[in-house]
Every structure is written in structure tokens, then in C-alpha cells.
C-alpha positions in Angstrom: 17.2 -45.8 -111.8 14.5 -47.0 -109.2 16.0 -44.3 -106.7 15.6 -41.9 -109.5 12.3 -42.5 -110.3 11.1 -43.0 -106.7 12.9 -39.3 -105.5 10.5 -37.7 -108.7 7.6 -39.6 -107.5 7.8 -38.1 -104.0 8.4 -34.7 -105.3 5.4 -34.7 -107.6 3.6 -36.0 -104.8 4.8 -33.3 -102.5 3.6 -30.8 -105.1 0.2 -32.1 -105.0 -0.4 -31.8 -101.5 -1.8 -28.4 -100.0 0.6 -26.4 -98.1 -0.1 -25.8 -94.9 -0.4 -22.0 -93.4 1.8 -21.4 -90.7 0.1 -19.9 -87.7 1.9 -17.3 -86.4 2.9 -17.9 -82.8 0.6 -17.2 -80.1 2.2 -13.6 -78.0 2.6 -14.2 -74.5 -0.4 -13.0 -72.3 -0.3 -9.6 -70.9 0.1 -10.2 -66.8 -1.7 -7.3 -64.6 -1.4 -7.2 -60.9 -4.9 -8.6 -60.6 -3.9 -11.7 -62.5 -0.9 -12.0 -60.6 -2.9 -12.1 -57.8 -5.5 -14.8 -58.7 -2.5 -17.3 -60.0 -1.5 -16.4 -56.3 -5.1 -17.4 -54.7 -5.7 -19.9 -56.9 -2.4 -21.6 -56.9 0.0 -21.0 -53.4 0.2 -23.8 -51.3 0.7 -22.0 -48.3 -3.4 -20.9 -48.8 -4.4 -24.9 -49.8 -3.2 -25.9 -46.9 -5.9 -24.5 -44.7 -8.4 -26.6 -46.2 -6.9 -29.6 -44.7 -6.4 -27.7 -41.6 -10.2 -26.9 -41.7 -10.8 -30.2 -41.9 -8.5 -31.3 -39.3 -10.7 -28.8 -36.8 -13.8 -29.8 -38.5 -12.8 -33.3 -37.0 -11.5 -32.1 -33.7 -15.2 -30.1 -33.0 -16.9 -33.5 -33.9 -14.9 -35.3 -31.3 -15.4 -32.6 -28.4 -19.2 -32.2 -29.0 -19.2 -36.4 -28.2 -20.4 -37.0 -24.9 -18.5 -39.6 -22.2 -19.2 -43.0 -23.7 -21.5 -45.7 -21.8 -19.5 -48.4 -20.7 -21.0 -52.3 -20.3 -19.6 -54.6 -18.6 -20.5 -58.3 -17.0 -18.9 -59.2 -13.6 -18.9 -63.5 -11.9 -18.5 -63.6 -8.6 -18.5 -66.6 -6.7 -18.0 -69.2 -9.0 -14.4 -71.8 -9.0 -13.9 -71.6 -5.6 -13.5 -74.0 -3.1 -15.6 -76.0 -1.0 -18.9 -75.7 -2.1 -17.9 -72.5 -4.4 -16.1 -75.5 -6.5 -18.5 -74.8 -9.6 -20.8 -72.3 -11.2 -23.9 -73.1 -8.4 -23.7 -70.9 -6.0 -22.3 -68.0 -8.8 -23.5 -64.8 -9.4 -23.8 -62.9 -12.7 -24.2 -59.0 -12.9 -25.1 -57.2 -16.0 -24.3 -53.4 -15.8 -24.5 -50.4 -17.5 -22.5 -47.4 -16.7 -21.9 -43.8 -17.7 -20.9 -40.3 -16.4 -23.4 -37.4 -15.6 -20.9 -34.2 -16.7 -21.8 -30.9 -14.9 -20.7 -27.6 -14.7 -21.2 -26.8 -18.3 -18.3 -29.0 -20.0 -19.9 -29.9 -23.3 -20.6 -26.5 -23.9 -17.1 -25.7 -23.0 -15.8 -27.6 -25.4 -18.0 -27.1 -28.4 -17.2 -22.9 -27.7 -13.6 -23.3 -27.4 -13.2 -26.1 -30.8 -15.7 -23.4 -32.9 -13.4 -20.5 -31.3 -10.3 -22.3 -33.3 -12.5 -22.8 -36.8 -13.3 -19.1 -36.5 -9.4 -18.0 -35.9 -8.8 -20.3 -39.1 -10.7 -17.9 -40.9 -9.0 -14.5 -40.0 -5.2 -16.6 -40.3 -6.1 -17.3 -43.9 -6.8 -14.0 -44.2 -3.8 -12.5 -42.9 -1.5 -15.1 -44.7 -3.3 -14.4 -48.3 -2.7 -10.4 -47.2 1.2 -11.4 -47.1 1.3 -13.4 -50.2 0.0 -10.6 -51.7 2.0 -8.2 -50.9 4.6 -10.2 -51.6 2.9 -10.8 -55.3 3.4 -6.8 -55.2 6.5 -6.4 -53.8 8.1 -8.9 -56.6 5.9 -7.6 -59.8 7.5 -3.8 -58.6 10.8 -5.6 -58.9 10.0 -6.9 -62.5 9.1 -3.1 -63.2 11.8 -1.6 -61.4 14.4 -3.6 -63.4 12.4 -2.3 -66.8 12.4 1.0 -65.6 16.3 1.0 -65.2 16.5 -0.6 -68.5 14.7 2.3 -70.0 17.6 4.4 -67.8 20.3 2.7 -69.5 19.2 2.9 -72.9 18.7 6.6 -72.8 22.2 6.8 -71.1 23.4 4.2 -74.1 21.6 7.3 -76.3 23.0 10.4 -74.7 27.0 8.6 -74.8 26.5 7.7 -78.1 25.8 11.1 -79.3 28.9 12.1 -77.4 31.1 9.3 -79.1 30.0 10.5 -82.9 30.6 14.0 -81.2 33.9 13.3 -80.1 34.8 11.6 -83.6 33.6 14.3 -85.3 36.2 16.7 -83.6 39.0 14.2 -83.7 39.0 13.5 -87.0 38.8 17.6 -87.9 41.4 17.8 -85.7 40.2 19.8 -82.5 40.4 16.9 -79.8 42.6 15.0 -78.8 42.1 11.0 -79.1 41.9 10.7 -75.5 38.4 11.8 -75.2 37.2 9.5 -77.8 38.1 6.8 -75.7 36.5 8.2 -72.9 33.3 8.7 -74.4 33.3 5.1 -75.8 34.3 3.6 -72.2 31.3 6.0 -71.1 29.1 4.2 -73.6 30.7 0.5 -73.1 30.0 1.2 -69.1 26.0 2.7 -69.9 25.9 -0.5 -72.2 26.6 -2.7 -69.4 24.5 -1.4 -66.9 21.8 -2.4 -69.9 22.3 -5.7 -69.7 23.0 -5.8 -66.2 19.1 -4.4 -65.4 17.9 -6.7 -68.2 19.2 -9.3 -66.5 17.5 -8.2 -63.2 14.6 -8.2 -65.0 14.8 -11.8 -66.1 15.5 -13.1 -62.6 12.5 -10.5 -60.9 10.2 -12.5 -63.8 11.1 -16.4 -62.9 10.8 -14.9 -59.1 7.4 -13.8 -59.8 6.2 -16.4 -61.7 7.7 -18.6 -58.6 4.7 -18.3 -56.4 2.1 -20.1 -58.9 4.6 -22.9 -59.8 5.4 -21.6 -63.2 9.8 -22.5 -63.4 9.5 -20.7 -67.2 7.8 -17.3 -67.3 5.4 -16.8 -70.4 3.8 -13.4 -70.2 4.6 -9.8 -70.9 3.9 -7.1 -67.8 1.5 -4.2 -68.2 3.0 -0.6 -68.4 3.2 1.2 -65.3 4.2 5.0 -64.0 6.0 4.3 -61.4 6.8 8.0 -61.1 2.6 8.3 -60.4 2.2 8.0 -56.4 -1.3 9.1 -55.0 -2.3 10.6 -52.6 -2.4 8.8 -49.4 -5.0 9.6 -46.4 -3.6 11.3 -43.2 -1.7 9.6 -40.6 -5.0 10.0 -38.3 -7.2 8.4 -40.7 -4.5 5.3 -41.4 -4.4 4.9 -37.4 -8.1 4.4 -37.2 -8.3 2.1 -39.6 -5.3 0.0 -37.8 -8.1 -1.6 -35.6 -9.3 -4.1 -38.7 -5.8 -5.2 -39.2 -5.7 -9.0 -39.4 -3.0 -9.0 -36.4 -5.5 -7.4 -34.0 -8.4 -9.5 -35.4 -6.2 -12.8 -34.8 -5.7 -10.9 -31.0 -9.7 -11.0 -30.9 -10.3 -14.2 -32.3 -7.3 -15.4 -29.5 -9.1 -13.5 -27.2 -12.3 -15.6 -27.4 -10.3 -18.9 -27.9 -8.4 -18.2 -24.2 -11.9 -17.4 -22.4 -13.4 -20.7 -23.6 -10.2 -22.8 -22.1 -11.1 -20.4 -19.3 -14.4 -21.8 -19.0 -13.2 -25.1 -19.9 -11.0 -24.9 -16.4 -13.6 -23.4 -14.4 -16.1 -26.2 -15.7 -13.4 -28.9 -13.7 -14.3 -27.7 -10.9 -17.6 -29.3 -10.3 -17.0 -32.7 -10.4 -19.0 -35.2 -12.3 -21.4 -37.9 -11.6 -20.7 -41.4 -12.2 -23.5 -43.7 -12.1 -24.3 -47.5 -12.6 -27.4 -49.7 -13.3 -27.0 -53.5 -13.4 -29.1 -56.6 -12.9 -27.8 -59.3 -11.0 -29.1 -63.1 -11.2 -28.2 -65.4 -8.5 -27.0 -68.8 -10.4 -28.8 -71.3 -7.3 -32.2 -70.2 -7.4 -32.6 -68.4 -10.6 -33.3 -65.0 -8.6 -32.4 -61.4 -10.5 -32.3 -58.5 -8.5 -31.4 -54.8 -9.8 -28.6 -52.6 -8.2 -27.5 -49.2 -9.1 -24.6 -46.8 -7.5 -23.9 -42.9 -8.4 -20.7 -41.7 -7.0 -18.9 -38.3 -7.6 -15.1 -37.6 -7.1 -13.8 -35.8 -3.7 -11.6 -32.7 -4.3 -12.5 -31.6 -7.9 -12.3 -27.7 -7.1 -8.6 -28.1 -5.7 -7.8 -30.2 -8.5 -9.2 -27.8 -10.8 -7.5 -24.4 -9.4 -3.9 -24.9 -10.8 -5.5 -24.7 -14.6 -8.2 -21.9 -13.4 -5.3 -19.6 -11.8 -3.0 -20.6 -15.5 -6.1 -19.7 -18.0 -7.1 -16.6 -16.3 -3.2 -15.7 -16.1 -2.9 -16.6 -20.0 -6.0 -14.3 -20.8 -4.5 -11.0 -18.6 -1.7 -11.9 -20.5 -3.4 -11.5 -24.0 -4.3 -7.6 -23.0 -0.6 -6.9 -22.3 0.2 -8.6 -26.3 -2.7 -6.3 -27.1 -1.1 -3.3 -25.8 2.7 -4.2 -27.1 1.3 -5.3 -30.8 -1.1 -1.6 -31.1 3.0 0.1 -30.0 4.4 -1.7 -32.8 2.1 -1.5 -35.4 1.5 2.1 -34.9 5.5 2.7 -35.1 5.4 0.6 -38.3 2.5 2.9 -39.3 4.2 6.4 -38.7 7.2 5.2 -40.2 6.1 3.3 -43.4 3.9 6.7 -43.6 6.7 9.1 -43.4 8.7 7.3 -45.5 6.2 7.6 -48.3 5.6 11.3 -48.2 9.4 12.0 -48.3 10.0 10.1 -50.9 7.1 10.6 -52.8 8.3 14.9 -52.5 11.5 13.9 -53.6 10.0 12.3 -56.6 8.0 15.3 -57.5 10.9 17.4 -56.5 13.2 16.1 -58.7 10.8 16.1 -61.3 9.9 19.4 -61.4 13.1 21.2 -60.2 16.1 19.3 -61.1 15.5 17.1 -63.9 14.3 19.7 -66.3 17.1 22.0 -65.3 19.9 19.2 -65.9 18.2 18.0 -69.5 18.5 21.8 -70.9 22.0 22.0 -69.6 23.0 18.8 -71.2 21.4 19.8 -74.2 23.4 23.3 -74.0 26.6 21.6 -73.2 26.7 19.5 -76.0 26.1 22.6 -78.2 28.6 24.0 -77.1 31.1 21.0 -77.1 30.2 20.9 -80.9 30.7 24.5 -81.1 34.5 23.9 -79.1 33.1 26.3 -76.5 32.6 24.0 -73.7 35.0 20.6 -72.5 33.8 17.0 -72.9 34.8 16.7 -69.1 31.6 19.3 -68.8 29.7 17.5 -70.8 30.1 13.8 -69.5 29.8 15.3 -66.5 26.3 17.0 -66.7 24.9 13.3 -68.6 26.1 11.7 -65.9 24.2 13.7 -63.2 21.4 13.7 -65.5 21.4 10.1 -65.4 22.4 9.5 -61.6 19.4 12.3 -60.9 16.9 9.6 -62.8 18.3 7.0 -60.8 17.4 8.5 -57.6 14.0 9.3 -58.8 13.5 6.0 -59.4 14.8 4.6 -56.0 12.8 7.1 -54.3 9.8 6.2 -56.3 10.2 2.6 -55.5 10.8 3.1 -51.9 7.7 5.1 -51.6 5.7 2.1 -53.1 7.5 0.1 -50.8 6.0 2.2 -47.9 2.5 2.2 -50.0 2.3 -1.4 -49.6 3.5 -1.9 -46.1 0.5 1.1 -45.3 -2.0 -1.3 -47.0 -0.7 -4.3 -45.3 -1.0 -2.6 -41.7 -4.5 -1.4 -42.4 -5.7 -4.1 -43.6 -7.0 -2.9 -46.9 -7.9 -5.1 -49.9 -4.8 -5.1 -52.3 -6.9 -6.7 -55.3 -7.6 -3.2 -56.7 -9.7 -5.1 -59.2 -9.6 -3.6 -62.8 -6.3 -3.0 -64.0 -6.3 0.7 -64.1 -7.2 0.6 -60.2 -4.5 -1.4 -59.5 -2.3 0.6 -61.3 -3.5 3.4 -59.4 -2.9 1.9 -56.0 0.4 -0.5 -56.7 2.6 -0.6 -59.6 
């Protein structure tokens, strides 16, 4: 009875209460390449960490713009001996101060070469936020790659399953044999599996994305991109002149600079440096003080100093032959990544304008004309099929011409953060 009468209470009291609305869940925000870049900036590691290195330098230019430290120092003489040098009345006591006089420019030396390496910090975090962002771009085209073969499959999925009611249709009046139903449906069991396969790729490219700001479960939804749209790049002459503001070859100047002040640094050890000493000395039997003072340089600083003069100015010659070797490479890189992107970005328009309209309308009449029994299903499977393998290709030319696209903005040293979204769809995926 109490149970009873306690179960109505709580329903009546449930009754009574307002119902709250249910909010409708929140849709995942829409990523760009811009905001994929930002988590990038904002979040890597590998760009954190040259804060500490700054300060790490920061501390290093403190320490070599300090000059030699004075030195103090208190010296007995004569005192516990023997005879009458038994005590402390016949001791002397000395009181001296002493420091070095540096020549030859070595504090200046030093300050040049430790604001040399705070400089090269600069252009390094530079270069490495370049490569995380192309790397940002090379793994968001892999997160639409694997959507545009989705959208592959599922038209294939389409196409075979018009072909499997077609093939149905003619077996059950009769006019085919049952053979080529099961073709078509293996056709559209294989199409169906290449769906999930590129959906699957698509869920891996997302958590490898979403990797490089520490996010382990992806929560965003990717803006829609033609990657069939590739621009217009500049000339391979204009590309090469703008090689010289690579980060590589600004690294090569800033090193460049770094390797004359150790230059200077060596040549600066060849002048030796004055040592000097003041001191007052106070003569323990009569109560006397007398001052003394000494300067006294090192013998043989200049052939001390030539083995690390001869290895810095070896080091710097060496840097031009690096200059030379790196402008080689990265103009190969240049003409290739550049060629590579105007063939593939023909083959793209190519097969967009010649072949794939050509292989759609003969698809299209072939499966007329399977209906009508005037054409084979063998002709017909055959024709989706190149239709299909011709999108394909399109697509892995397209994607290898955005390949080269990045790898030409990389070399040249060009901003990637496009800024709004419709630029950066314009100049990445």
C-alpha cells in the first residue's frame, strides 16, 4: 500500500514539474585551411619551443656582453717562520685588486656574434612554421582527397546499380542470362567497397589532421573545395627570382653573419690582453703601507690565435660553396615541382574537357542500348568502368598538381595563410 501510494505521489509530482526543452546538439564547427592553420600556430610544440630557446640565447648574450671579473685577493708573507720570522712581527700583509684590460675588440666580438644567433632564431622559426604549414596543407588535401573519392564511389555505387535493376529487368523477361546479374551485383558489391574503403581514409586523414593541435577525437566538418580548380601559376622565371627570400637562403645569410663574428672573435685573440694589479702592502713591524701595482700581457698571443683564425675564415669560404650547392638544389626542386604542376594541371583540364564528356555520353548510350538488347553488358560495364577509372585519374592528377602547388610555395617562400577562406581556397585546397 505505502509503495503504492508513494509510486502515485512521485508521478503526480513528476507531472507538476516543467519539462525541460531539449537543445538540439551543437553541429560541429566548419574547419577552413585558415583555422587549420592558426590551431597549428597557436598550438604545435615544435613553434613553443623557440620561446625557451629565445630565452636560452637571451641568457647566453647577457653572459658574453659581461666583462672579465675583478678579482681580490690578500697575500701574508713572512709570518710563522723560524728564527725571528717565529710570529706575525716581522709579517707583511698585501691587499690587491686585480683585473684584465681586453683589447682587440673582444667584447664587441662577442655581443655581434650572440645577437647574430638571436637573429638566426628568428628566420628558423620561420622556416619551421613554413613546414608545419605545409604540412597542415598537405594533410587537410588528404581529408579532401579521400571525400573526393567517396564522391567517386558513390556515383560508381549509382551507375552499377542502374546496371543491376537493368540486368534484372532482362533476366526476369527472359533475354539474359543470370550470369550477368551476378556480374553486375559483384560490380556494385566491389564500387560499394571502394566506398567504405575512401570513407575510411577519410576518417584516418581527419584524426591525422587534427594530430598537429593535440585534438586525439576530431570534431569539425571540412569546407567544400574544387579540387579540380588549379590557378594559374607565375612563370618559371618569375618563381626563380623570388627563390632568393626562401627561408633556406635567409638561414645561409643569417649563418653568414654568425661565421664572420666567430671570425672576428678569432682575429680579436690575437692581440693579447692586459693584466693588471693594484695592492697596498702594510709592513706588520713598523706599521708602514706602501702601494705596488704590476701590468703584464701574455707572450705569443698571435701564434696562439692563428690555428682558430685559419679554421673561421676556412668555415666562412666554406658557407659560399653551401650557398652555391643549396641555389643547385633548390632550383632543381623548383623546375621540377613546376613542371610537375603544369602537366598535371593539362591533364586535369584535358580530361575534363575531352574525355570525360565523351565517356559519360557513351555510357549513357550504352546503357540504352543494353535496355534496348542492342548492345552487351560486357560493353556496358566496360565503358562505366573507364568512366570511373578516367575520374580517378583526374583526381590523382589534380592532387599531384596541388602537391607541386605547395612545394612551389614552400620554395619561394610565400605566405600560405591565404587569409579569408575563399583565398585559400584559391591558392590550396
Amino acid at each position: 500500500m505505502w509503495f503504492r501510494l508513494a509510486a502515485m505521489a512521485a508521478l503526480l509530482l513528476a507531472s507538476c514539474l516543467p519539462v525541460r526543452a531539449q537543445t538540439p546538439p551543437l553541429a560541429p564547427p566548419t574547419l577552413t585551411l585558415d583555422d587549420a592553420f592558426a590551431r597549428v600556430a597557436r598550438a604545435h610544440p615544435d613553434l613553443r619551443l623557440f620561446g625557451a630557446r629565445h630565452n636560452i640565447l637571451l641568457a647566453e648574450q647577457e653572459a658574453a656582453t659581461l666583462r672579465p671579473p675583478l678579482r681580490a685577493g690578500i697575500e701574508v708573507e713572512d709570518a710563522l717562520g723560524s728564527g725571528a720570522l717565529r710570529g706575525f712581527d716581522q709579517a707583511s700583509t698585501t691587499l690587491t685588486l686585480a683585473g684584465v684590460f681586453e683589447r682587440g675588440g673582444k667584447l664587441d666580438a662577442r655581443r655581434t656574434l650572440a645577437q647574430g644567433r638571436i637573429d638566426a632564431l628568428a628566420v628558423q622559426r620561420e622556416a619551421q612554421r613554413l613546414d608545419l604549414l605545409a604540412d597542415t596543407a598537405r594533410r587537410y588535401l588528404a581529408v579532401l582527397a579521400a571525400r573526393a573519392e567517396a564522391a567517386i564511389a558513390r556515383r560508381d555505387i549509382e551507375q552499377r546499380g542502374r546496371a543491376v535493376a537493368a540486368a534484372r529487368q532482362r533476366l526476369q523477361a527472359g533475354a539474359s542470362p543470370e550470369s550477368v546479374l551476378l556480374a553486375a551485383q559483384a560490380a556494385h558489391v566491389r564500387a560499394d567497397m571502394m566506398l567504405e574503403r575512401a570513407l575510411q581514409q577519410q576518417d584516418a586523414a581527419r584524426r591525422h589532421l587534427a594530430a598537429l593541435w593535440g585534438e586525439r577525437e576530431p570534431r569539425f566538418e571540412m569546407v567544400d573545395g574544387d579540387l579540380l580548380a588549379l590557378p594559374e601559376i607565375a612563370a618559371m622565371e618569375e618563381l626563380a627570382a623570388m627563390l632568393q627570400h626562401t627561408p633556406e637562403l635567409m638561414q645561409v645569410a643569417d649563418e653568414r653573419r654568425i661565421r664572420e663574428a666567430r671570425l672576428q672573435l678569432a682575429r680579436s685573440e690575437a692581440r693579447p690582453d692586459l693584466e693588471w694589479q693594484l695592492g697596498a702592502r702594510r709592513f706588520q713591524d713598523g706599521g708602514d703601507v706602501a702601494l705596488l701595482g704590476s701590468v703584464s700581457m701574455p707572450l705569443g698571443a698571435a701564434h696562439r690565435a692563428r690555428p682558430g683564425i685559419l679554421a673561421a675564415e676556412a668555415d666562412l669560404a666554406a658557407l659560399g660553396i653551401e650557398r652555391e650547392s643549396l641555389d643547385v638544389a633548390l632550383y632543381g626542386t623548383l623546375a621540377e615541382a613546376h613542371g610537375r604542376y603544369r602537366v598535371a594541371r593539362l591533364e586535369v583540364e584535358r580530361t575534363r574537357d575531352g574525355i570525360l564528356p565523351r565517356l559519360v555520353r557513351a555510357e549513357r548510350s550504352a546503357e540504352r542500348a543494353y535496355r534496348a538488347g542492342a548492345a552487351s553488358y560486357l560493353e556496358w560495364a566496360q565503358l562505366q568502368s573507364e568512366t570511373i577509372a578516367a575520374q580517378r585519374q583526374q583526381l590523382d592528377a589534380a592532387l599531384d598538381a596541388r602537391r607541386a602547388l605547395l612545394e612551389l610555395q614552400r620554395l619561394t617562400g610565400a605566405s600560405l595563410l591565404a587569409g579569408p577562406a575563399s583565398a585559400a581556397k584559391e591558392t590550396l585546397p
